[in-house]
C-alpha positions as CSV (number, residue, x, y, z in Angstrom):
1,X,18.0,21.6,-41.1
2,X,17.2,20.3,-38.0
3,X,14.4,17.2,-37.6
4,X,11.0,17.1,-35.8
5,X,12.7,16.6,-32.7
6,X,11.6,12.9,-32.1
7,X,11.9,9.7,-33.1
8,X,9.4,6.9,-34.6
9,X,9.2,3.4,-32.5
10,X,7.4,0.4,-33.3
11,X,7.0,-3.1,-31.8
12,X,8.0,-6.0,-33.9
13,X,5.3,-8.0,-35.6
14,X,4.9,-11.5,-34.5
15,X,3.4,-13.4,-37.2
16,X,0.9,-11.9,-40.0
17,X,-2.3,-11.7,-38.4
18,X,-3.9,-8.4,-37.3
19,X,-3.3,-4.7,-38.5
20,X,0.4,-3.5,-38.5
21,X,1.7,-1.4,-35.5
22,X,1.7,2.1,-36.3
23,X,4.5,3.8,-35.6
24,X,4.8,5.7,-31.9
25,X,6.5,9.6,-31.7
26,X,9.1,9.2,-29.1
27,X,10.2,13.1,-27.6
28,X,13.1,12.2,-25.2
29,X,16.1,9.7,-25.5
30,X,18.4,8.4,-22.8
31,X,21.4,6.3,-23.7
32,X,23.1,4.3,-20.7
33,X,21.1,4.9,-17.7
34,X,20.4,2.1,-14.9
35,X,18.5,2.5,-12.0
36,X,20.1,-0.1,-9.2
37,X,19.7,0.1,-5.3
38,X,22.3,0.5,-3.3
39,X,23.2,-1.7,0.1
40,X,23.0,0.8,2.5
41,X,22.8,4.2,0.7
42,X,25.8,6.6,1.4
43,X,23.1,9.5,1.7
44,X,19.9,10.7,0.0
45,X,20.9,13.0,-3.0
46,X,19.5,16.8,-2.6
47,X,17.2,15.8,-5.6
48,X,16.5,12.7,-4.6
49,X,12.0,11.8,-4.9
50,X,10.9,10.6,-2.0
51,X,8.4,7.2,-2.4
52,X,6.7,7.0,1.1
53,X,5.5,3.4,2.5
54,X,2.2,4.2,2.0
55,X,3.1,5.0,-1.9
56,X,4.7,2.3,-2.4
57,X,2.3,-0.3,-0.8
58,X,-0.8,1.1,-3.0
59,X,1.6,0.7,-5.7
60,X,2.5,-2.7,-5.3
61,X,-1.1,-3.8,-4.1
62,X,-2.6,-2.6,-7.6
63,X,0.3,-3.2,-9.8
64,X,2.3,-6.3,-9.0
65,X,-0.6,-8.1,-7.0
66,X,-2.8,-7.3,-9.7
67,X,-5.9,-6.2,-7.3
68,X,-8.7,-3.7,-7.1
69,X,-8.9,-0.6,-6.4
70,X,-11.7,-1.7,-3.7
71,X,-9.9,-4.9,-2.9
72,X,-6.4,-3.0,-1.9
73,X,-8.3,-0.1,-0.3
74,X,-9.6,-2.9,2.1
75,X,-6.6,-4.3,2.6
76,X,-4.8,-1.1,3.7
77,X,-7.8,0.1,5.7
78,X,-8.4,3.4,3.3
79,X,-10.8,5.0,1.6
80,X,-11.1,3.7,-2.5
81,X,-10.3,8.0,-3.0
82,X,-7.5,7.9,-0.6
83,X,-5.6,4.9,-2.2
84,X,-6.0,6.5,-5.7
85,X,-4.5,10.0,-4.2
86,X,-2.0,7.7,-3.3
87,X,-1.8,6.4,-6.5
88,X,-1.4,9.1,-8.7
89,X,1.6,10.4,-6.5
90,X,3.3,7.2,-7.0
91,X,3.3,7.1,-10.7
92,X,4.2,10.9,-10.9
93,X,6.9,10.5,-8.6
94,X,8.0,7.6,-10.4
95,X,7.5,8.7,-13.9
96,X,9.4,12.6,-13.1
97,X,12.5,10.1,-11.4
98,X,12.7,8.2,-14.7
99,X,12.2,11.1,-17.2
100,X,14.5,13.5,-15.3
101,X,16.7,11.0,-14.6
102,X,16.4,11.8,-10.8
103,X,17.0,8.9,-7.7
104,X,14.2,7.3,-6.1
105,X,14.5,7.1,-2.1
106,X,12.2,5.1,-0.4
107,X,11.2,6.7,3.2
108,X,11.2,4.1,5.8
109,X,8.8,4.7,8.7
């Protein structure tokens, strides 16, 4: 008999304080994959994701510069609602690459 079709994961305690993790249901597995760049790219794959400059620039304004939504909507010259459109295509594009196990291209202008 087959199992549930997942697996439990939990993050190690670090001293005794606090409740215990509870356990997380992981769905999917991958064994052995690495996402690198490549110096320059032989050509984009036919399933290659496509991560335009604007994408990637929200993306790195919110999430590795820590700011606002406001703060890097001003920065880029955008609308707050256009900078989180831009947003949420990011991180899908980026989470369907990782889960599908698809490369990421980045467009350049």
């Amino acid at each position: 008999m087959a199992g549930p079709g997942y697996w439990h994961w939990r993050r190690r305690r670090r001293g005794w304080l606090g409740r215990k993790p509870m356990p997380r249901r992981i769905y999917g597995f991958f064994k052995n994959v690495v996402f690198m760049p490549m110096q320059p790219p032989p050509s984009p794959p036919a399933n290659a994701l496509e991560i335009y400059p604007d994408e990637l620039e929200a993306l790195r304004l919110v999430y590795l510069e820590n700011l606002s939504q406001n703060e890097a909507a001003s920065m880029m010259g955008i609308s707050r609602g256009t900078l989180w459109r831009l947003l949420e295509s990011g991180r899908r594009k980026l989470v369907q690459a990782l889960v599908e196990v698809r490369p990421i291209v980045l467009v350049t202008p």
